[in-house]
LOFI-628202 format. One record per residue (C-alpha): residue in three letters; chain; x, y, z. Coordinates in pm, 1 decimal, padded with zeros to 6 digits. Layout:
N
REC  aa ch        u        v        w
REC ala  A        X        Y        Z
...
***
This chain:
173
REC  aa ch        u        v        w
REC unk  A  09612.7  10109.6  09963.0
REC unk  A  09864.5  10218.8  09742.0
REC unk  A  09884.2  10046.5  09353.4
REC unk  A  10255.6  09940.9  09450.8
REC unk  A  10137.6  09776.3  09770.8
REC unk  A  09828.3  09655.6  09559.4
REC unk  A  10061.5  09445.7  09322.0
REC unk  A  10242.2  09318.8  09650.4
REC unk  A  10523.2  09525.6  09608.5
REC unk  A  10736.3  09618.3  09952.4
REC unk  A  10975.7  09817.3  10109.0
REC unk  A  11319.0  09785.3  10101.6
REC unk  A  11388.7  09663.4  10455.1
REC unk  A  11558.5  09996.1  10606.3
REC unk  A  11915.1  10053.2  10614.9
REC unk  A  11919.6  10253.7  10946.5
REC unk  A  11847.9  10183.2  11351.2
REC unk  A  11541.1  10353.3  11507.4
REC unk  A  11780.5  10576.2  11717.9
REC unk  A  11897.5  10741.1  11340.9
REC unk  A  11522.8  10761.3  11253.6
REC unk  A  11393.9  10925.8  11573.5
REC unk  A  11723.6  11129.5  11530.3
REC unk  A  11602.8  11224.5  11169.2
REC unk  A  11274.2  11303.5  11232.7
REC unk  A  11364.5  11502.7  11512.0
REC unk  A  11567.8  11764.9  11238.7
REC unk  A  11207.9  11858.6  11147.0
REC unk  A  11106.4  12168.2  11321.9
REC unk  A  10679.2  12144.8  11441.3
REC unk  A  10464.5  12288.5  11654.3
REC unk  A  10389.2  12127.1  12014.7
REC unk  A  09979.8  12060.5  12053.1
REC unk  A  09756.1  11882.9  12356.0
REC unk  A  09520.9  11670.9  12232.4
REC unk  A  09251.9  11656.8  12494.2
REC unk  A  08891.7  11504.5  12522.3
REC unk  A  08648.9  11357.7  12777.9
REC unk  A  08605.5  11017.2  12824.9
REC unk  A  08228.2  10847.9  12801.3
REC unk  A  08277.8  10810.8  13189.3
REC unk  A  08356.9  11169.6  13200.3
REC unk  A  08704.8  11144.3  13242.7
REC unk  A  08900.0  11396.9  13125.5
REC unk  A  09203.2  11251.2  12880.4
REC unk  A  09481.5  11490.1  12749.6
REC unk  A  09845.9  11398.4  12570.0
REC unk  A  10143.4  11614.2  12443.5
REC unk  A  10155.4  11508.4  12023.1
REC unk  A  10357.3  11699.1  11767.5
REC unk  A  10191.8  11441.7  11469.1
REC unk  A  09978.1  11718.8  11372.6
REC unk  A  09894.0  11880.0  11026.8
REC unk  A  09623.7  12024.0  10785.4
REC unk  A  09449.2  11789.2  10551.7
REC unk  A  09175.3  11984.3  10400.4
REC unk  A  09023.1  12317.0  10365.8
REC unk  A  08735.7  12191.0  10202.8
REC unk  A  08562.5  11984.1  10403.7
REC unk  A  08797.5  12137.2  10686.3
REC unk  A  09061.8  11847.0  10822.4
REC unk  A  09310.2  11765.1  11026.1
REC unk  A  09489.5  11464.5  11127.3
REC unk  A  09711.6  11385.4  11453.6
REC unk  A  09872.0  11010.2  11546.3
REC unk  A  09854.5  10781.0  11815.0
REC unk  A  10081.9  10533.9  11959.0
REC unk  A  09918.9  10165.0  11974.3
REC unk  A  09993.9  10132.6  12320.7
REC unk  A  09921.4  10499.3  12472.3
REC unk  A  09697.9  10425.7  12763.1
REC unk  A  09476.5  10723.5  12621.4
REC unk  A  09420.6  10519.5  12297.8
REC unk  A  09032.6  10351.1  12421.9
REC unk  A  08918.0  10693.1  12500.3
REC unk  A  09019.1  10858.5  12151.5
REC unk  A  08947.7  10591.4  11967.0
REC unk  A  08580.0  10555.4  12085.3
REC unk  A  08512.5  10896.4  12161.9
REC unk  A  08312.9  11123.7  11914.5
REC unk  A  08475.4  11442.0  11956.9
REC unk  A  08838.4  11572.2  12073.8
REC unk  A  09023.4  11901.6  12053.3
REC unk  A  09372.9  11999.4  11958.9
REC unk  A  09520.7  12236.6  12133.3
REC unk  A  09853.5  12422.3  12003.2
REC unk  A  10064.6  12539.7  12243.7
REC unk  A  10233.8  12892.7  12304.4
REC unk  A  10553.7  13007.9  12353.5
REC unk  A  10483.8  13030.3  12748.5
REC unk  A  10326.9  12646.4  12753.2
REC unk  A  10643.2  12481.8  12794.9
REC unk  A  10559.5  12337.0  13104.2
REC unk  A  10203.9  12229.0  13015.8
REC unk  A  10384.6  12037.6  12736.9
REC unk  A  10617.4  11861.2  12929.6
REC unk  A  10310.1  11799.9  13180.5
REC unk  A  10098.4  11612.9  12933.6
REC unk  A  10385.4  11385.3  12789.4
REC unk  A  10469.5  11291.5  13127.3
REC unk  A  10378.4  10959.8  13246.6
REC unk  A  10351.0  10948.5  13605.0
REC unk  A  10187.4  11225.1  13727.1
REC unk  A  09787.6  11451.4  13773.4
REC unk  A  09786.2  11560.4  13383.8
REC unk  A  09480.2  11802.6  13479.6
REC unk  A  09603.4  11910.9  13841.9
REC unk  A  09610.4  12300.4  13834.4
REC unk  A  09523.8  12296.6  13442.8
REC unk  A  09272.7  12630.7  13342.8
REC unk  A  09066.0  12445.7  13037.7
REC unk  A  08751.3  12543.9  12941.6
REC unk  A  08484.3  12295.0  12787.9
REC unk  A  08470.9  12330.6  12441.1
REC unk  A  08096.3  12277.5  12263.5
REC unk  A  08093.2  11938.4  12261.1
REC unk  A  08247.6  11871.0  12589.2
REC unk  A  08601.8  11840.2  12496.0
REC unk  A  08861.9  12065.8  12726.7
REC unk  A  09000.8  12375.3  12549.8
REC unk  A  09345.9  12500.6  12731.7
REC unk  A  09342.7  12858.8  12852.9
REC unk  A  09650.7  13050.6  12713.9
REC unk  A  09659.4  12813.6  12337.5
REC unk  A  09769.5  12982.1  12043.6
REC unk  A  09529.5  12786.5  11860.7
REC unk  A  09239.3  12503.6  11924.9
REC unk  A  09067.3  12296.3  11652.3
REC unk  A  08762.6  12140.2  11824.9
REC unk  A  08709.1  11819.4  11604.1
REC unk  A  08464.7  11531.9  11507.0
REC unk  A  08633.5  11216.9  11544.6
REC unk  A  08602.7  11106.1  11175.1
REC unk  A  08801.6  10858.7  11065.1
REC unk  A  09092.4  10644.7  11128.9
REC unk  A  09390.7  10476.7  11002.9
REC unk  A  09584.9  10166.3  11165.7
REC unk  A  09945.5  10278.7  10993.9
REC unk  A  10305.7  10099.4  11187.4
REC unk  A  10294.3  10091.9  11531.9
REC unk  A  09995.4  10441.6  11538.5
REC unk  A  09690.3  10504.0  11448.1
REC unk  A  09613.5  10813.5  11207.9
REC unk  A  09301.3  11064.7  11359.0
REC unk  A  09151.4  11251.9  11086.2
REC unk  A  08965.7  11478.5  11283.1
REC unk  A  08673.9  11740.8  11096.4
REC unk  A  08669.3  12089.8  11210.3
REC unk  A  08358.0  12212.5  11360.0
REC unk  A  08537.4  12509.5  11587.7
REC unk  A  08845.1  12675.9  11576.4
REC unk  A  09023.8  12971.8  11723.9
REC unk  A  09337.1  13169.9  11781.4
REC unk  A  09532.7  13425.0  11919.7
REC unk  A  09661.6  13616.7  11639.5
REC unk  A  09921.6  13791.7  11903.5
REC unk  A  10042.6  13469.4  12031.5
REC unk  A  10426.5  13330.9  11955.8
REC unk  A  10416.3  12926.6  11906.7
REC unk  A  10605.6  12674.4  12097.4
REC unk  A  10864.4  12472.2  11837.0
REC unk  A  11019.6  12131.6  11922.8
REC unk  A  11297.1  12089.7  11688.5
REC unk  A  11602.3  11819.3  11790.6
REC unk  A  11449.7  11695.5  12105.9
REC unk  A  11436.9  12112.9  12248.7
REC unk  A  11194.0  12355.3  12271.4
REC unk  A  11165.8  12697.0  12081.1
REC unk  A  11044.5  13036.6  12075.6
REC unk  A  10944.0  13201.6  11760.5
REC unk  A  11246.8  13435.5  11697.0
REC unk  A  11250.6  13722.6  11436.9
REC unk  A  11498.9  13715.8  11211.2
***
């Protein structure tokens, strides 16, 4: 806890509506990631997330967020291990997949397992196979702080951007 919240100091209430927040945070440009992992009953879990970001090089970390309510949220918060997956230029339509609601996440999806079961996606730019080791109850998400015990990339490979509620190439300027 922070010493402000400590004293039981708060927030200003805000001064905006969600619709200018999500508008806001939607004017910063990230990178589109899969976070995948198997369920204890073997299940195989997957979501679209763009709450994803170094921590630490030393112990190596990285964190990604969770809504409350995602249906996924038993299975990632009880599981041991889980992977992140960032997406290439070309994955557009995976991402889109996995943030869909209604619909086969896995049907026609190449994955491979990764060492400790969780499913790495053929064609990522990047995957951070990950220790589930802590997290944080923060608003209306949780906070995964996930330790790296694999990781990989494609050194050739362009990254999918989501910037204003679109997608992105990498572009050369």
């Amino acid at each position: 806890m922070s010493p402000a919240r400590s004293a039981g100091l708060q927030a200003r209430p805000p001064d905006f509506s969600a619709l200018e927040f999500r508008a806001s945070l939607g004017m910063f440009a990230t990178g589109v990631t899969i976070v995948t992992a198997r369920a204890a009953s073997g299940e195989l879990v997957g979501l679209t997330a763009n709450s994803f970001n170094s921590v630490s090089l030393e112990p190596p970390l990285v964190l990604w967020s969770l809504s409350r309510g995602a249906g996924s949220m038993a299975a990632f918060s009880n599981g041991l291990h889980y992977a992140i997956n960032v997406l290439a230029a070309d994955q557009q339509d995976l991402a889109l997949k996995f943030a869909s609601r209604h619909t086969d996440r896995w049907a026609g999806v190449a994955f491979s397992d990764g060492v400790s079961g969780a499913p790495l996606l053929a064609g990522a730019a990047a995957t951070f196979e990950c220790f589930n080791r802590s997290q944080y109850g923060e608003g209306d998400h949780v906070i995964f702080v996930g330790e790296v015990e694999r990781c990989s990339h494609r050194a050739e490979a362009s990254p999918l951007i989501y910037h204003g509620g679109k997608f992105f190439t990498e572009r050369l300027l």
